[in-house]
C-alpha positions as CSV (number, residue, x, y, z in Angstrom):
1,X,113.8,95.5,125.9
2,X,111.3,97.9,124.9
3,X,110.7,98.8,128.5
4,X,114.6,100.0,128.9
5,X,114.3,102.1,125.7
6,X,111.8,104.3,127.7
7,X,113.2,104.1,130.8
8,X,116.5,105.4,129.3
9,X,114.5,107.6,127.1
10,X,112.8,109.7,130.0
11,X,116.8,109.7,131.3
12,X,117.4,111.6,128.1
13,X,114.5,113.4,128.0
14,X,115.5,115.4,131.7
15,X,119.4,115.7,130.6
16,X,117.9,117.5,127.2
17,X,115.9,119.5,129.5
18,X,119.4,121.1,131.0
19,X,121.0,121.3,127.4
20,X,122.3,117.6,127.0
21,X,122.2,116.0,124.0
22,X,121.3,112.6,124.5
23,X,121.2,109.5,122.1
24,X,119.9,106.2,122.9
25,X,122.2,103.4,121.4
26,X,121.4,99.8,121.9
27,X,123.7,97.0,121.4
28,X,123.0,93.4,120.5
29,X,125.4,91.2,119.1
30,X,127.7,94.0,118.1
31,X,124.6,95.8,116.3
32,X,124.2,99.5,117.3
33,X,120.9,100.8,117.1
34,X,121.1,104.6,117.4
35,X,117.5,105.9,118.4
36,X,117.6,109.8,119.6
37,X,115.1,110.9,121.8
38,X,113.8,113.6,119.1
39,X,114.1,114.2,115.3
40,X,116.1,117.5,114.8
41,X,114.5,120.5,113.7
42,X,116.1,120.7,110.5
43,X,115.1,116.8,109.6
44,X,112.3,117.4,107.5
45,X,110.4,113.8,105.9
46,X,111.3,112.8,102.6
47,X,109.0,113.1,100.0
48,X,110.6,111.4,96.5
49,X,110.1,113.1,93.1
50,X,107.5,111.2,91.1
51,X,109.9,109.8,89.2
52,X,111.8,108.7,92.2
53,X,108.7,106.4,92.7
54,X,108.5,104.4,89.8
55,X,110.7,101.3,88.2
56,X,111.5,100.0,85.3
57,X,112.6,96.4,84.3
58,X,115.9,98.3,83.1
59,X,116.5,99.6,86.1
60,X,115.9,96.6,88.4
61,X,118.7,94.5,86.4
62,X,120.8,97.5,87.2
63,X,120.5,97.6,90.6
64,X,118.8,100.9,90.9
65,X,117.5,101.6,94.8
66,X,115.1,104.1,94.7
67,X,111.2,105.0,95.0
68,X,108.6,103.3,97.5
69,X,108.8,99.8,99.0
70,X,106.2,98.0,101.6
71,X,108.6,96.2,104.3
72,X,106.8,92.6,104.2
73,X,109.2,90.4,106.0
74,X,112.0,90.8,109.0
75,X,114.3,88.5,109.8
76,X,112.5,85.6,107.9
77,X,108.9,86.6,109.6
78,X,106.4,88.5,108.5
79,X,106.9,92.3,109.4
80,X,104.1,93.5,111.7
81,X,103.3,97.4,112.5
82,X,100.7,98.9,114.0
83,X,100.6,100.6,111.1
84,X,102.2,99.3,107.9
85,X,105.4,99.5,107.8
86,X,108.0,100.9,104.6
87,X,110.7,103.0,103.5
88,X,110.5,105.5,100.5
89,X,114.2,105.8,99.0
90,X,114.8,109.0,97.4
91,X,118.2,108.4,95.3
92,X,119.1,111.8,94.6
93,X,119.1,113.1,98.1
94,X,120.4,109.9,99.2
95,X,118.0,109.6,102.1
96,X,115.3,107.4,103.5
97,X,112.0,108.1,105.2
98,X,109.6,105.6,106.0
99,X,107.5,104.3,109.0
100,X,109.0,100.7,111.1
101,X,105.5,99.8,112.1
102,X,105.2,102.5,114.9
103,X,107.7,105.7,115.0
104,X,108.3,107.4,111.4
105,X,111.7,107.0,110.3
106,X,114.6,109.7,108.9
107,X,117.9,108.6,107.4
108,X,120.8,108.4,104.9
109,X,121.3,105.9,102.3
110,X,124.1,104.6,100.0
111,X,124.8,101.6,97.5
112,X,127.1,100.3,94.6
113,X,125.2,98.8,92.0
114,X,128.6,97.6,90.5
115,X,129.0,95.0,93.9
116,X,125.3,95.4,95.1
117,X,126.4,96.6,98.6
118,X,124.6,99.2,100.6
119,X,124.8,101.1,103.9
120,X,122.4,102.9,106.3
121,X,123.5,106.2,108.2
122,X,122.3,108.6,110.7
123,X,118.6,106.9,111.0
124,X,116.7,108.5,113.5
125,X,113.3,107.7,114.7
126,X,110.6,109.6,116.6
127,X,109.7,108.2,120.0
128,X,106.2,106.9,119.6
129,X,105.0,104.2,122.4
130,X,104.7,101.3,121.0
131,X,103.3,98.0,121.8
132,X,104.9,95.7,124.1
133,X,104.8,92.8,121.5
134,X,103.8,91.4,118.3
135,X,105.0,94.4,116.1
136,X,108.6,94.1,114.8
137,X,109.5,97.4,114.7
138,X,112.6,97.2,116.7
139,X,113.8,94.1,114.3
140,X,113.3,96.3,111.5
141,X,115.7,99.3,112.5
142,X,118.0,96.8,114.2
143,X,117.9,94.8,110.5
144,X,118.8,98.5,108.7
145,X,121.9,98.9,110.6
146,X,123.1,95.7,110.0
147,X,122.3,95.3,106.3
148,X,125.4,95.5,103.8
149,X,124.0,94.2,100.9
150,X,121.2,93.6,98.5
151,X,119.2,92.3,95.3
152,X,116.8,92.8,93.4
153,X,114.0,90.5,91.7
154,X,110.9,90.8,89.6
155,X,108.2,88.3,90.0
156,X,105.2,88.8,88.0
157,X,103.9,92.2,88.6
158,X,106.2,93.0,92.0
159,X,109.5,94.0,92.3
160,X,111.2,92.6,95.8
161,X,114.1,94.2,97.2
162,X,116.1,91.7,99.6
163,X,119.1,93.2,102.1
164,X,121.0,90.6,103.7
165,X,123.7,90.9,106.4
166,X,127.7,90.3,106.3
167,X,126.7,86.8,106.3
168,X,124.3,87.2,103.3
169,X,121.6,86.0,105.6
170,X,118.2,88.1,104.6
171,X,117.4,90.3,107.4
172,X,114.8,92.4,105.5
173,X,112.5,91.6,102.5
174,X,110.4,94.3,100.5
175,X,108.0,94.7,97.9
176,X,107.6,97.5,95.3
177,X,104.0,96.9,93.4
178,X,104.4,97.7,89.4
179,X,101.6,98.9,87.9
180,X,103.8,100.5,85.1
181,X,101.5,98.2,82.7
182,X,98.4,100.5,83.4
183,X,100.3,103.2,81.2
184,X,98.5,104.2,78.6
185,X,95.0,104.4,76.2
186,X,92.5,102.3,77.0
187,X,88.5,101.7,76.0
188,X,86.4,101.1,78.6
189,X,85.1,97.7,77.2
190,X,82.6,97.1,80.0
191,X,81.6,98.5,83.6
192,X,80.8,95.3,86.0
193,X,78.8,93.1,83.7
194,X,77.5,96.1,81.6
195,X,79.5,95.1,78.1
196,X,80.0,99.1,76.7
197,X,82.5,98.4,73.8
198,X,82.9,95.3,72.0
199,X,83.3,94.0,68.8
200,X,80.0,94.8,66.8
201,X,78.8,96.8,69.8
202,X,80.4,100.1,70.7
203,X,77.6,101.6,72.8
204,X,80.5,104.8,73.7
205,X,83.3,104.5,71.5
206,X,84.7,107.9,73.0
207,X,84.5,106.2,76.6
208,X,88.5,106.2,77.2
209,X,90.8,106.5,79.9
210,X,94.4,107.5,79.6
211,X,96.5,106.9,82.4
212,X,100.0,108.3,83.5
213,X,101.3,106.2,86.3
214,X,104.6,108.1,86.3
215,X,102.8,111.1,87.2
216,X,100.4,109.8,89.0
217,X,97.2,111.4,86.6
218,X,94.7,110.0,84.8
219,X,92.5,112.4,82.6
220,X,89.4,110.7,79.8
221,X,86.0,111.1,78.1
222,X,83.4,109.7,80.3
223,X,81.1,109.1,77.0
224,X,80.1,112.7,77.4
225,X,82.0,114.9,79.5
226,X,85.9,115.5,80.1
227,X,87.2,114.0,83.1
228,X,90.4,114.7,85.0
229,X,92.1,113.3,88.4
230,X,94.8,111.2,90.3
231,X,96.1,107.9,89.9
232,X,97.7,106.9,93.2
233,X,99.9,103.5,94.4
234,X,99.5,103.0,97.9
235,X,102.4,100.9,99.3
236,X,101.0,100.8,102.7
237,X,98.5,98.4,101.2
238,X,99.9,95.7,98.8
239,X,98.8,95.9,95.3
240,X,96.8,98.8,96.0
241,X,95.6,101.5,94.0
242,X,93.1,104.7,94.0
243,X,91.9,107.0,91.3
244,X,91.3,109.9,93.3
245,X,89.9,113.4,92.8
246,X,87.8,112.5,89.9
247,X,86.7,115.6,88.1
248,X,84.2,116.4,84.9
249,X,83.3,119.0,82.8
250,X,79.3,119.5,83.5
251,X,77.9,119.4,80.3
252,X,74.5,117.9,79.6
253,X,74.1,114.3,78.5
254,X,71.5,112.2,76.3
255,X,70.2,109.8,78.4
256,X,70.5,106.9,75.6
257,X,73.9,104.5,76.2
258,X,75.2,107.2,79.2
259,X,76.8,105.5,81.6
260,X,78.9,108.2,82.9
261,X,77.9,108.1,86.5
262,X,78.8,103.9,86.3
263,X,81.7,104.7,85.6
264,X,83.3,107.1,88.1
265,X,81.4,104.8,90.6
266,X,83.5,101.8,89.0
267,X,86.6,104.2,89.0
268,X,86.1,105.3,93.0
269,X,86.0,101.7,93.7
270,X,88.8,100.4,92.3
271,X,91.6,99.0,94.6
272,X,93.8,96.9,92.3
273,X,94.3,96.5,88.5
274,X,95.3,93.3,87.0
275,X,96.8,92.4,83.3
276,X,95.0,89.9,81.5
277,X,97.7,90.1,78.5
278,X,100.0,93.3,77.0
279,X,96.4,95.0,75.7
280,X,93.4,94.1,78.4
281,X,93.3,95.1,82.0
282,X,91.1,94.4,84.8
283,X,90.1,96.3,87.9
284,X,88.6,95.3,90.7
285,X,87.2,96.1,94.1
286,X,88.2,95.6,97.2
287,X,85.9,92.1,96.9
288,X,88.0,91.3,94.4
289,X,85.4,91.6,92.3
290,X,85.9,92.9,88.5
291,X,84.0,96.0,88.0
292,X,85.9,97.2,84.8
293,X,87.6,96.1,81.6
294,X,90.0,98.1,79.7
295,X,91.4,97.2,76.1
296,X,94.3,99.2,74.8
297,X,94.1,101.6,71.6
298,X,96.3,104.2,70.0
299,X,93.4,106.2,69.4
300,X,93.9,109.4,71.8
301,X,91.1,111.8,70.9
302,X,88.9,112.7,73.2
C-alpha cells in the first residue's frame, strides 16, 4: 500500500512541477485518506498556548478537547512510530498538529461536548519515507478521518482520550499525563538517601522548590542561592518530565549542610514524579530510582 502512495506521489510530484495541483486520496472501505504531496506555504505547525496544554478534572467531565496527547493505541494495537507518535489540539484555533509515527501532521478540528461528537478536516501530512512495516502510521491518519466520536476518562494520574468510529468501535486511544499535582510549595525533605528536612532535623529549612506546571517554570532556594528554570511534560515519552535550564544566583556558600550541587544534580535527573498522598511527592530517574522527596508547605519565602 505504502509502495502505491509513492509511486502516485512521484506522479504528483511531476504534474506540480507543470503547475498541477495534486492530492493523493486513498480509499478503503469508504474511508478517504487525503494525503497532499506538500504542506502549503501558509500551513505553519501548531504550537498551543500553555494553557492549551494543561487539564483539569473539571474540564475532563466536560468534555474539553484540548492540549497534548501521546497516541498509544490504533485500532485496538499498540501504535508504533518511528518516532513517537501524538497530536497537540489547540482549541482556540481549532486545529491539530502532531506527528503519526513518521510525517508531521497539520489539520482542523471540531467537537460538541453537549453529544461528544467530533470531526477531522483538511489534515495534511508531509511526505516523509517511511518504513515498509511495523509502524502504524497509515492506520493512524486513516483512524482520524474516520473518527466521529469520543470520551474522555481519568485513571489515576492520566487522562485517556478514546475516538471511536460510526460504529462506536475505538479506532484510536490516547493519553494525556497529569502532573497538575506537582503545583505548588514544596520542602526538599531528602535528596536520594540524604534525609535534608525532617521532623527534628531541618538541616536547610529554606531548601524549597515552587513549581508552576501551567507555565511550565519552576523557580526555589537551593539552601543558599536563588534558582530559576523550566518545568517541561514530554508527551513523546509517557509520564515523562524534565526540569530544564536550571539557573542560580552565584553567591558564596558555607560549606556546613550545603547540598546545593545534590540537588540540581537530583533535579537534572529527574524523569517522572509520583504522588505519595495530596502533600508528599517523589521523583525519580530514569532507573526508577527515587532521588528526591518533596513535602508540601504554605510557607513561600525564599
Amino acid at each position: 500500500m505504502k509502495n502505491n502512495i509513492r509511486l502516485l506521489g512521484s506522479v504528483c510530484a511531476a504534474l506540480l512541477m507543470v503547475g498541477t495541483s495534486c492530492s493523493l486520496i486513498q480509499k478503503k472501505e469508504n474511508t478517504a485518506q487525503v494525503m497532499p504531496v506538500e504542506i502549503p506555504k501558509d500551513r505553519k505547525p501548531v504550537v498551543p498556548a500553555r494553557a492549551s496544554a494543561t487539564y483539569t478534572p473539571q474540564e475532563i467531565k466536560q468534555g474539553v478537547v484540548k492540549g497534548d496527547w501521546a497516541i498509544e493505541e490504533v485500532d485496538g494495537k499498540k501504535a508504533v512510530g518511528e518516532t513517537a507518535p501524538y497530536i497537540k489540539f489547540e482549541p482556540v484555533q481549532k486545529r491539530i498538529y502532531g506527528n503519526d509515527g513518521c510525517n508531521t501532521l497539520n489539520g482542523s478540528y471540531k467537537y460538541s461536548a453537549a453529544d461528544r461528537s467530533i470531526s477531522f478536516s483538511q489534515l495534511i501530512t508531509t511526505m516523509k519515507a517511511c518504513a515498509e512495516t511495523g509502524i502504524t502510521d497509515t492506520e493512524i491518519n486513516m483512524a482520524l478521518n474516520a473518527a466521529t466520536n469520543y470520551r474522555l476518562e481519568e485513571k489515576g494520574q492520566q487522562y485517556w482520550l478514546y475516538l471511536t468510529d460510526a460504529t462506536g468501535k475505538t479506532v484510536l486511544a490516547l493519553m494525556h499525563q497529569n502532573f497538575d499535582f506537582l503545583n505548588g510549595t514544596w520542602l526538599v525533605q531528602s535528596i536520594k538517601e540524604r534525609k535534608i528536612n525532617v521532623k527534628g532535623a531541618m538541616l536547610v529549612p529554606d531548601m524549597k522548590l515552587v513549581i508552576d506546571v501551567p507555565e511550565g517554570k519552576v523557580h526555589g532556594n537551593t539552601g543558599c542561592n536563588i534558582l530559576n528554570g523550566d518545568f517541561t511534560i514530554d508527551m513523546d515519552r509517557p509520564n515523562s518530565i524534565s526540569f530544564e535550564n536550571m539557573a542560580t544566583t552565584r553567591m558564596a556558600c558555607p560549606e556546613e549542610n550545603n547540598f546545593e550541587t545534590e540537588l540540581l544534580v537530583a533535579l537534572e535527573e529527574a524523569t517522572t514524579a509520583h504522588p505519595v498522598n495530596a502533600n508528599t511527592v517523589e521523583l525519580l530517574n530514569s532507573q526508577k530510582e527515587v532521588i528526591m522527596t518533596l513535602v508540601r508547605t504554605t510557607d513561600t519565602n525564599d
